[in-house]
C-alpha beads as a LAMMPS data file, in Angstrom:
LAMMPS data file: protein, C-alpha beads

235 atoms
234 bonds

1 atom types
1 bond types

-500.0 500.0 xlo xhi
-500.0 500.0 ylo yhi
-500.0 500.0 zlo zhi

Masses

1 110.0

Atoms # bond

1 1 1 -180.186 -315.738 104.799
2 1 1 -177.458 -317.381 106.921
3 1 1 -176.135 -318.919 103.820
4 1 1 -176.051 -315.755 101.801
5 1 1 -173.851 -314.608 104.612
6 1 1 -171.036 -317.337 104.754
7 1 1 -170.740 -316.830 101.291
8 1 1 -170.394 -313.314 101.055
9 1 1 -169.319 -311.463 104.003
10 1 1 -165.507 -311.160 103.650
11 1 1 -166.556 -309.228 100.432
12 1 1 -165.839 -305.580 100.849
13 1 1 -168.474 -303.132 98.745
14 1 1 -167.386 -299.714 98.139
15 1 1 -170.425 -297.203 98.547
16 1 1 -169.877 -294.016 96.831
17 1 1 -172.864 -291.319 97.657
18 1 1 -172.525 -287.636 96.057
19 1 1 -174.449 -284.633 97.185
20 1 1 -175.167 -281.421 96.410
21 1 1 -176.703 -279.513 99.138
22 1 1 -179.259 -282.739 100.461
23 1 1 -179.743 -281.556 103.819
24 1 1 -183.536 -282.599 103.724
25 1 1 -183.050 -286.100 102.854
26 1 1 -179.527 -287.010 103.107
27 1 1 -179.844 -288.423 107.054
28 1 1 -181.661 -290.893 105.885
29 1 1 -180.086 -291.995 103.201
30 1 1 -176.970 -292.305 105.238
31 1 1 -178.871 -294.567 107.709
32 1 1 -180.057 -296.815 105.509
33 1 1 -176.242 -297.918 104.221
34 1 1 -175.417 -297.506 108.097
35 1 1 -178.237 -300.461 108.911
36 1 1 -177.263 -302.290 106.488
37 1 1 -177.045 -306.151 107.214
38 1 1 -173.721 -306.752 105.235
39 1 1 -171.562 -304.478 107.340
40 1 1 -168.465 -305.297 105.168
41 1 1 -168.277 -301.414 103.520
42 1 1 -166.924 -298.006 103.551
43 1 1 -169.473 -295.404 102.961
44 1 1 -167.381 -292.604 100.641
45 1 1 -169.449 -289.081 100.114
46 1 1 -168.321 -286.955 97.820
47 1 1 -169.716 -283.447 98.852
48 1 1 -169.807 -281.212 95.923
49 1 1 -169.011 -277.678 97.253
50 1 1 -172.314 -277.937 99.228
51 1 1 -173.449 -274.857 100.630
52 1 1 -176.489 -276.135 102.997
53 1 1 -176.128 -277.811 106.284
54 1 1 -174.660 -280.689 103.911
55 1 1 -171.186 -280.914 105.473
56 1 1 -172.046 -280.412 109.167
57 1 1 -174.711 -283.283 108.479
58 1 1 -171.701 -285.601 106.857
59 1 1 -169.482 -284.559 109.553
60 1 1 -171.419 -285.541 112.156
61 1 1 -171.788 -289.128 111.284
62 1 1 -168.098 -289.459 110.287
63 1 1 -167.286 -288.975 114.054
64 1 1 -169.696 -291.869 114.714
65 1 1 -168.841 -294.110 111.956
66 1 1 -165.070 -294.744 111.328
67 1 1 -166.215 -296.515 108.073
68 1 1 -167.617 -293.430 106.940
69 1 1 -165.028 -291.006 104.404
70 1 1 -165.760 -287.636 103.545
71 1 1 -164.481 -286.151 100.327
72 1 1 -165.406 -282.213 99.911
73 1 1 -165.029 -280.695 96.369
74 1 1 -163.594 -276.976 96.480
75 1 1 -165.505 -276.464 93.030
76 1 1 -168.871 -277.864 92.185
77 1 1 -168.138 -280.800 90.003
78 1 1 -171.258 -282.224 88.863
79 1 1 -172.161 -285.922 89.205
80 1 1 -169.866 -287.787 86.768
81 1 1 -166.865 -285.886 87.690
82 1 1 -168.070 -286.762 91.752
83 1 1 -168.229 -290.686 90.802
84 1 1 -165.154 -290.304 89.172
85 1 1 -163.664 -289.048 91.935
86 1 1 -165.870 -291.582 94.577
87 1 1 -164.405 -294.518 92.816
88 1 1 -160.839 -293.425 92.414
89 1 1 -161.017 -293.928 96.414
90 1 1 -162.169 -296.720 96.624
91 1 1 -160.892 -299.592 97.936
92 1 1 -163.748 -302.784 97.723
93 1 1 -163.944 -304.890 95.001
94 1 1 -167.525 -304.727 94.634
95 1 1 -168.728 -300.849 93.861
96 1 1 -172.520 -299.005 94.148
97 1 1 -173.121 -295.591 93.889
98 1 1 -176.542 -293.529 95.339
99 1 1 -177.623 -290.115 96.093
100 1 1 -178.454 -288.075 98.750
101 1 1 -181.718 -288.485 98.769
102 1 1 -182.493 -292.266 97.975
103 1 1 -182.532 -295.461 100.464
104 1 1 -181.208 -298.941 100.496
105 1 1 -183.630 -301.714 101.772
106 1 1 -181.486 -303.296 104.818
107 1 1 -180.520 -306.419 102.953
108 1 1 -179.713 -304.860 99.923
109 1 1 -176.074 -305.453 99.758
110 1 1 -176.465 -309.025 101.150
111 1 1 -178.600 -309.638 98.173
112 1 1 -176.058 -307.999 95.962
113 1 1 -173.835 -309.733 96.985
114 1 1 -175.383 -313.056 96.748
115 1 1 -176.926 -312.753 93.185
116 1 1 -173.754 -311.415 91.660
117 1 1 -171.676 -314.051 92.799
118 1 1 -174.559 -317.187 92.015
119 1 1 -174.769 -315.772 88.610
120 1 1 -171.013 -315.239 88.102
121 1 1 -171.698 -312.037 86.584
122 1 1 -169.867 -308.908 86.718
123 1 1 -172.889 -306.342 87.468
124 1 1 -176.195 -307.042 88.991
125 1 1 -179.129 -304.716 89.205
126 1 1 -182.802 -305.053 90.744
127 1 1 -186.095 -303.323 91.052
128 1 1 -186.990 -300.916 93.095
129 1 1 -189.870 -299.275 94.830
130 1 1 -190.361 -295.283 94.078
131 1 1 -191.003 -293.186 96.928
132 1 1 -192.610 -289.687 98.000
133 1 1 -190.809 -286.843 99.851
134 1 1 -192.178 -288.865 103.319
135 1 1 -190.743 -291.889 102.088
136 1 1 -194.479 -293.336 101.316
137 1 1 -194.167 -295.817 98.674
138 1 1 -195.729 -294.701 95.670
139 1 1 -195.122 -297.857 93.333
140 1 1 -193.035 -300.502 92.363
141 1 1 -190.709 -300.105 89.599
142 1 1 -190.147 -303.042 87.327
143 1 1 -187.250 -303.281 85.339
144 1 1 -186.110 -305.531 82.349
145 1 1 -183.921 -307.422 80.973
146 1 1 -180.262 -306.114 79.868
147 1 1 -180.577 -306.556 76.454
148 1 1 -183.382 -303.793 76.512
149 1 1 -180.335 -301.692 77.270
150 1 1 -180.529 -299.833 73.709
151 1 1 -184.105 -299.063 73.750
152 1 1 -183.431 -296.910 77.408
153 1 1 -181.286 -297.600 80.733
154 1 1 -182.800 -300.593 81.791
155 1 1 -180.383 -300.693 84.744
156 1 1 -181.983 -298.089 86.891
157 1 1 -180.983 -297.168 90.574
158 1 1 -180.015 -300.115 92.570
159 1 1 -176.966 -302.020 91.118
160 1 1 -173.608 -303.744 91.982
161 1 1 -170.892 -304.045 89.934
162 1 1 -167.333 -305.467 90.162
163 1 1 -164.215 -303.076 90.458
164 1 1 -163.096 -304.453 87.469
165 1 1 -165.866 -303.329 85.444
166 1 1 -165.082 -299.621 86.373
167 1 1 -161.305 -299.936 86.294
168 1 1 -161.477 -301.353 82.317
169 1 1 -164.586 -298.887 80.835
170 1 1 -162.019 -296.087 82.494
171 1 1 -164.705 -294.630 84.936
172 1 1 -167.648 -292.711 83.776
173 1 1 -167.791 -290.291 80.792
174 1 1 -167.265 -286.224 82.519
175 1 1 -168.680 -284.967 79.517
176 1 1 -172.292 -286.349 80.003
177 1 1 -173.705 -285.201 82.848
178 1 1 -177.270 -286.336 82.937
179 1 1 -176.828 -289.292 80.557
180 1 1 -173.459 -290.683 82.652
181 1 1 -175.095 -293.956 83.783
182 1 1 -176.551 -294.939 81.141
183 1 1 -173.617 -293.999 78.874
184 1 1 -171.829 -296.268 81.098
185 1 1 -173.984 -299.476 81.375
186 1 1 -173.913 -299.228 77.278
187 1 1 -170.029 -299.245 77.116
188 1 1 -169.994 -302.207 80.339
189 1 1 -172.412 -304.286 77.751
190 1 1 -170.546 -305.046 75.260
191 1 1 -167.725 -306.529 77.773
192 1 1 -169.422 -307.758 80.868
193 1 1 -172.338 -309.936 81.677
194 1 1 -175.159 -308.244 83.358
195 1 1 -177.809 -309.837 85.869
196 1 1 -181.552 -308.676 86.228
197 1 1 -182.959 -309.377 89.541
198 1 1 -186.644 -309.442 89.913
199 1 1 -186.680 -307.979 93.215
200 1 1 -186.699 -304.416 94.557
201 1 1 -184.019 -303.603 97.168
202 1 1 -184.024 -299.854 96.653
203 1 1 -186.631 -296.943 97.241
204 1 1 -185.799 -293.962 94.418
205 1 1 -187.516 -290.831 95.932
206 1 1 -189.461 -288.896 93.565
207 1 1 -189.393 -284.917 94.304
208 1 1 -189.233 -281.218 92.768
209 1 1 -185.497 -281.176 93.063
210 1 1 -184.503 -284.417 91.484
211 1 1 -182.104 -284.769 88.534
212 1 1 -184.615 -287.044 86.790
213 1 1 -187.450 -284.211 87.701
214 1 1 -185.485 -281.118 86.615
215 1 1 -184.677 -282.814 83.548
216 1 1 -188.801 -282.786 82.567
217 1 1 -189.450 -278.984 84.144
218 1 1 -186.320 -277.213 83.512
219 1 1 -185.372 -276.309 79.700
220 1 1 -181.698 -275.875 79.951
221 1 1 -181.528 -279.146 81.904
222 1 1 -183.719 -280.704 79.265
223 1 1 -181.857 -279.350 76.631
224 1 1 -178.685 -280.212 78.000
225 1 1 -180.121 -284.138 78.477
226 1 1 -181.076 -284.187 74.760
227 1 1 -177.859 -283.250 73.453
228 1 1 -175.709 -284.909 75.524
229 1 1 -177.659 -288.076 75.078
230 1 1 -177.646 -287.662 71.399
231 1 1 -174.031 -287.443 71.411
232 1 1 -173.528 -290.804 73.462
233 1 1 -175.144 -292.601 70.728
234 1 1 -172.610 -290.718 67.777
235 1 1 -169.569 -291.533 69.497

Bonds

1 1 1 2
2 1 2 3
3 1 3 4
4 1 4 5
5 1 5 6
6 1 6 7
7 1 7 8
8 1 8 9
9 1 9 10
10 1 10 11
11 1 11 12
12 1 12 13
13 1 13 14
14 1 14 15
15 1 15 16
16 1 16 17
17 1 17 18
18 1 18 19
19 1 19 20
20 1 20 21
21 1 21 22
22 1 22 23
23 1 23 24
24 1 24 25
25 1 25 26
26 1 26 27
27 1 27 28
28 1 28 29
29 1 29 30
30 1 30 31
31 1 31 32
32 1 32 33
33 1 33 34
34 1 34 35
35 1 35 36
36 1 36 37
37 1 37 38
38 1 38 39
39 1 39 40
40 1 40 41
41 1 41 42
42 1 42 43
43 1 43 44
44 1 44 45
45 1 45 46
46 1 46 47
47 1 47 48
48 1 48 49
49 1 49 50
50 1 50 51
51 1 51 52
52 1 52 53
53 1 53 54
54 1 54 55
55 1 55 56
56 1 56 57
57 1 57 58
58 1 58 59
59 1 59 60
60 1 60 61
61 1 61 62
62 1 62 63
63 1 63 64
64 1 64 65
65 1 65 66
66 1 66 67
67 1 67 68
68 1 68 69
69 1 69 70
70 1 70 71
71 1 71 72
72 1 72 73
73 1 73 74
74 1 74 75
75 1 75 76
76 1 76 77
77 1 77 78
78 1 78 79
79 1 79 80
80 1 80 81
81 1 81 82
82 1 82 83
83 1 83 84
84 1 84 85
85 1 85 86
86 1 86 87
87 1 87 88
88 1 88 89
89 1 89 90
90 1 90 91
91 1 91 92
92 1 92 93
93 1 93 94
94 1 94 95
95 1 95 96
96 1 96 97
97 1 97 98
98 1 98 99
99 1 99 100
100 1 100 101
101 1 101 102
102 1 102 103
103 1 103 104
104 1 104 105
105 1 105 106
106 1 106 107
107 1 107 108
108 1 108 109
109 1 109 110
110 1 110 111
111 1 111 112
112 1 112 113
113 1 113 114
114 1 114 115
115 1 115 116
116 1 116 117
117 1 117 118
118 1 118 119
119 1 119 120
120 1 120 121
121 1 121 122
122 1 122 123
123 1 123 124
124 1 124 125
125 1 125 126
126 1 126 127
127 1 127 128
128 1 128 129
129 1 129 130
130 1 130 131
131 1 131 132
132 1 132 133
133 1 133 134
134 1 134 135
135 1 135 136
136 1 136 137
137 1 137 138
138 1 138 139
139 1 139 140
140 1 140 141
141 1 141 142
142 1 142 143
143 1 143 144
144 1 144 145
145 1 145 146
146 1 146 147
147 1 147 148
148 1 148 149
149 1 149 150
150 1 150 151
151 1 151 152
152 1 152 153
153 1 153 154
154 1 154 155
155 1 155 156
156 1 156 157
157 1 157 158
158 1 158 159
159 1 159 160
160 1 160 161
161 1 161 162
162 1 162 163
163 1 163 164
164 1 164 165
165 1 165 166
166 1 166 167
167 1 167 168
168 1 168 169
169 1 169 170
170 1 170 171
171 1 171 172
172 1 172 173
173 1 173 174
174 1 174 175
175 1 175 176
176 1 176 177
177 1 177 178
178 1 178 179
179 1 179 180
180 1 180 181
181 1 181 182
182 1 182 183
183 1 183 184
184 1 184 185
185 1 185 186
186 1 186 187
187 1 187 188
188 1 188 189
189 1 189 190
190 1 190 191
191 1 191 192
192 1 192 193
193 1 193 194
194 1 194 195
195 1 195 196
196 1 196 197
197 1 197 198
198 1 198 199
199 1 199 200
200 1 200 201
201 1 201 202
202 1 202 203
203 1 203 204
204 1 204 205
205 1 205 206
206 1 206 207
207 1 207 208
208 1 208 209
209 1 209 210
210 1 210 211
211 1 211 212
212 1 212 213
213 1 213 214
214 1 214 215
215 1 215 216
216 1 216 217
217 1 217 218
218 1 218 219
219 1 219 220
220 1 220 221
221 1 221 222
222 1 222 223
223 1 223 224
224 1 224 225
225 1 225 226
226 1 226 227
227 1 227 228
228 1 228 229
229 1 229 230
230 1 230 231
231 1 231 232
232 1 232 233
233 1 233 234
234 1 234 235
């Protein structure tokens, strides 16, 4: 581990984490960026016109943290539209994004770090393990390689990519909430070289009021995921 950090701890990563009223889980996910053992980062939520305990929660670890910066959305933007606006503050050269209610394992950016930069690629991404609403692990979540990427997003939660990658696909498609990251791990494909990373260095948390969840319960969300995502594919 001592080697992984001479090699990569002058590297600055970007963290961008949106939220939309995650006052149950959002603590948490703050700490685990906050214990992280890469400490080279700025943490940059995006609030998006919460109207929970959200920004009190945000605020509060701002004062602690100076490499923590808020950004608070007067409308509610939806996710790609909060990335968007994430990475356009950014200043790393190395970029993740996560939500309010998912973790980072503590070496997670170290690792990052390390396999992007061994494999001279331009995004990495890993497994990760899926969690319950007490953070119980539930199971492991193996991934696969990139060229599955076609078939379904392959890429998952727990990824690093280079600034560049953002900067040249032109940031993530407004228009496609719902389908947004996969949308834009097809576009990065066809230019940059991706990295698989058998090992999990993320916890996704699996609950009621989850995108992903919503999606399978809620029509309109459903519907909306549907024709957005068949829409990707016909432009």
């Amino acid at each position: 581990m001592k080697q992984k950090k001479m090699v990569c701890n002058s590297k600055k990563i970007s963290v961008i984490l949106t939220v939309y009223n995650g006052e149950k889980f959002i603590s948490d996910a703050i700490d685990s960026i906050l214990k992280q053992t890469h400490e080279n980062f700025e943490l940059i939520i995006v609030n998006d016109c919460s109207t929970d305990s959200t920004s009190a929660i945000i605020s509060k670890f701002a004062t602690l943290d100076s490499r923590i910066k808020i950004i608070t959305n007067p409308i509610n933007r939806k996710l790609p539209a909060s990335l968007n606006i994430g990475h356009q503050s950014a200043i790393g050269d190395y970029i993740t994004w996560t939500s309010d209610d998912n973790l980072y394992k503590p070496n997670a950016f170290e690792a990052y770090l390390y396999h992007l930069q061994n494999s001279k690629s331009h995004i990495v991404y890993t497994d990760f393990d899926l969690i319950n609403d007490n953070g119980l692990v539930l199971k492991r979540r193996n991934l696969s390689q990139p060229e599955y990427l076609i078939n379904g997003n392959c890429v998952g939660a727990s990824f690093l990519y280079k600034r560049e990658v953002y900067e040249t696909l032109k940031g993530y498609n407004e228009d496609l909430f719902l389908v947004e990251d996969y949308d834009f791990w097809l576009r990065a494909l066809t230019t940059f070289k991706f990295t698989y990373v058998f090992e999990s260095l993320y916890c996704y948390r699996s609950h009621g009021d989850s995108l992903s969840s919503q999606i399978g319960k809620n029509e309109e969300k459903y519907n909306l995921w549907i024709k957005n995502l068949s829409y990707m594919f016909q432009v």
